[in-house]
C-alpha positions as CSV (number, residue, x, y, z in Angstrom):
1,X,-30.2,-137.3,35.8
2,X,-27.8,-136.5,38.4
3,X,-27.2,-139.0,41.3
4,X,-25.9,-138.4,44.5
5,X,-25.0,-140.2,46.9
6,X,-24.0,-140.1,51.1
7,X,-23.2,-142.2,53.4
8,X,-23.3,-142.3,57.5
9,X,-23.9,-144.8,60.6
10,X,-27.5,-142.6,61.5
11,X,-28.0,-143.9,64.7
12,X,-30.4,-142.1,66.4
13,X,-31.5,-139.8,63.9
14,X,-31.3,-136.1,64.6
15,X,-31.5,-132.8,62.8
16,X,-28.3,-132.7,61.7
17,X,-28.7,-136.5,59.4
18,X,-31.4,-134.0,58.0
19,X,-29.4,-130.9,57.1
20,X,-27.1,-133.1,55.7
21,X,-29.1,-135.4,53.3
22,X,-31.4,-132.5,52.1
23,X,-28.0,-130.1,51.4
24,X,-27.0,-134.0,49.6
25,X,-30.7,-134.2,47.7
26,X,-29.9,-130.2,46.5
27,X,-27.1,-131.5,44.9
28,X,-29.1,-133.8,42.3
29,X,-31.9,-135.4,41.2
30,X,-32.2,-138.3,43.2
31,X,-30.7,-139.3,45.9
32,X,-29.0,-142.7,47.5
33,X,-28.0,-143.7,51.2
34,X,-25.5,-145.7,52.4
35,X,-26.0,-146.8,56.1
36,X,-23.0,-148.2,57.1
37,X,-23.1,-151.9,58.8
38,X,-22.2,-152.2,62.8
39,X,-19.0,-154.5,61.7
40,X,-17.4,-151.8,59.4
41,X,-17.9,-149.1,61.8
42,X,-14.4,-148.4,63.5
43,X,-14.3,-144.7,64.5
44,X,-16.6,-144.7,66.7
45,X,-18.7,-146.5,69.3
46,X,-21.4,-149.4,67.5
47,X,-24.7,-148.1,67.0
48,X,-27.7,-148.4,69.6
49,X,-30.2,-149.2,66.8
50,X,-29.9,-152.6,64.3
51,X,-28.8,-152.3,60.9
52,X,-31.9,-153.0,59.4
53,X,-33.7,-150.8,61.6
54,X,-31.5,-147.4,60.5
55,X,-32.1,-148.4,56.9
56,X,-35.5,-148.5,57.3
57,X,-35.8,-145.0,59.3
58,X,-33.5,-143.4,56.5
59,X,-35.5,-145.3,53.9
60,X,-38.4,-143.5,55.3
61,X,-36.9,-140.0,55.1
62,X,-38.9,-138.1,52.3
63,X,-35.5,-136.3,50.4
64,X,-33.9,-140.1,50.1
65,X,-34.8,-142.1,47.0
66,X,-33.1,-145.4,47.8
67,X,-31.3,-146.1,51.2
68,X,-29.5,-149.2,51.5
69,X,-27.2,-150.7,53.7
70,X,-23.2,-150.6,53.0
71,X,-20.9,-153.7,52.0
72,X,-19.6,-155.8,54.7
73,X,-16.1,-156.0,53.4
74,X,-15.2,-153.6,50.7
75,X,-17.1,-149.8,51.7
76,X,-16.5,-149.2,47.5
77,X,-18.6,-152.3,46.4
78,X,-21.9,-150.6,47.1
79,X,-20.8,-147.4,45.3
80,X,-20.1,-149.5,42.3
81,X,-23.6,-150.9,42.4
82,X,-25.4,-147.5,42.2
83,X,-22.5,-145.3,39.9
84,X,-23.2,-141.8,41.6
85,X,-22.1,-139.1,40.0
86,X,-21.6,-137.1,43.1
87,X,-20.9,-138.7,46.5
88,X,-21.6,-136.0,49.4
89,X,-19.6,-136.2,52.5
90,X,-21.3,-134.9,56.0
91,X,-19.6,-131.7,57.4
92,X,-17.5,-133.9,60.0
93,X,-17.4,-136.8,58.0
94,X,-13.5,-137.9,57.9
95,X,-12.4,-138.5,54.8
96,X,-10.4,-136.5,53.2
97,X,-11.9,-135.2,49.7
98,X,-8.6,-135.5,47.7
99,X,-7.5,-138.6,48.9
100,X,-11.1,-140.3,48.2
101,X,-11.6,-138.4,44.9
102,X,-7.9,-140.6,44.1
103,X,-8.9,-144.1,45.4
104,X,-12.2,-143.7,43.2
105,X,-10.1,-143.1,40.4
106,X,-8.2,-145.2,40.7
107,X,-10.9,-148.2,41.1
108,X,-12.4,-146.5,37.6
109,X,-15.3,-144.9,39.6
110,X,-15.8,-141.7,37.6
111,X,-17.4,-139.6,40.0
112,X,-16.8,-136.5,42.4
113,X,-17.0,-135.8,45.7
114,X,-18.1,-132.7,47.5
115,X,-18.4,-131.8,51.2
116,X,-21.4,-130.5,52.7
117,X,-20.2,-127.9,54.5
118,X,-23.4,-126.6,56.4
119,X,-23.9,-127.8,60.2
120,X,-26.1,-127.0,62.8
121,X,-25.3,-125.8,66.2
122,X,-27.6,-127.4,67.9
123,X,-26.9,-128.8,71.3
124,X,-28.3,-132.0,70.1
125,X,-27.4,-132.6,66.8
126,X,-25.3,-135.6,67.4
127,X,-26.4,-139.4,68.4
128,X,-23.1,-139.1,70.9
129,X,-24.7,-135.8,72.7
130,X,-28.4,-137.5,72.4
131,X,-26.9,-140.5,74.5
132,X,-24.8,-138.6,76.9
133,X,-28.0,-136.4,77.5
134,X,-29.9,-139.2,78.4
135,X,-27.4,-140.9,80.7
136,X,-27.5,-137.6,81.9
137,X,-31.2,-137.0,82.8
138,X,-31.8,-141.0,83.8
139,X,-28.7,-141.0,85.9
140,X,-30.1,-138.1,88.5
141,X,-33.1,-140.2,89.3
């Protein structure tokens, strides 16, 4: 049994969260979710929607098997908990593979990590474009 896992904020979910989990699902046999908390996220702006609220709508997603919320302190602690053999990162995800793949190593997680390289180009497949749409439309009125 081959278990995968992949990890994102999914705020405001969009086609793109879907093309990525499903390429993530292909990779195994079942599939685990790590929705990152509103503290840890740095990178970009804090999500619109709760924390419980995106595990919940990515719980409900039919290719994820468990979806869970991330650690509040130490991003690894989670993928110590569920072991994944493969951990998928998103196509503009930015970690870098080689440096990951080390830090696992070194923490004696034994498992490898893959990019999913397929993407959408979609004009909306982004919760920052979905937002800056709808600024857009509500601002004219």
């Amino acid at each position: 049994m081959v278990r995968v896992l992949a990890t994102g904020t999914f705020d405001l979910l969009h086609p793109g969260h879907i093309l990525y989990l499903s390429e993530a699902r292909r990779l195994g046999d079942e599939l685990y979710v790590i929705v990152a908390r509103e503290s840890m996220i740095r990178h970009k702006p804090k999500p619109i929607i709760s924390d419980e609220q995106r595990v919940e709508m990515v719980s409900a997603l039919k290719v994820v098997d468990v979806a869970l919320s991330g650690s509040e302190s130490d991003i690894f602690d989670p993928i110590r908990q569920i072991r994944p053999d493969i951990i998928a990162l998103g196509h503009d995800q930015g970690f870098d593979v080689e440096q990951l793949q080390k830090e696992l190593h070194e923490r004696g997680l034994d498992c490898k990590v893959v990019r999913v390289e397929s993407s959408l180009s979609c004009s909306l497949c982004s919760s920052g474009k979905i937002i800056k749409k709808v600024l857009e439309r509500y601002q004219k009125e």
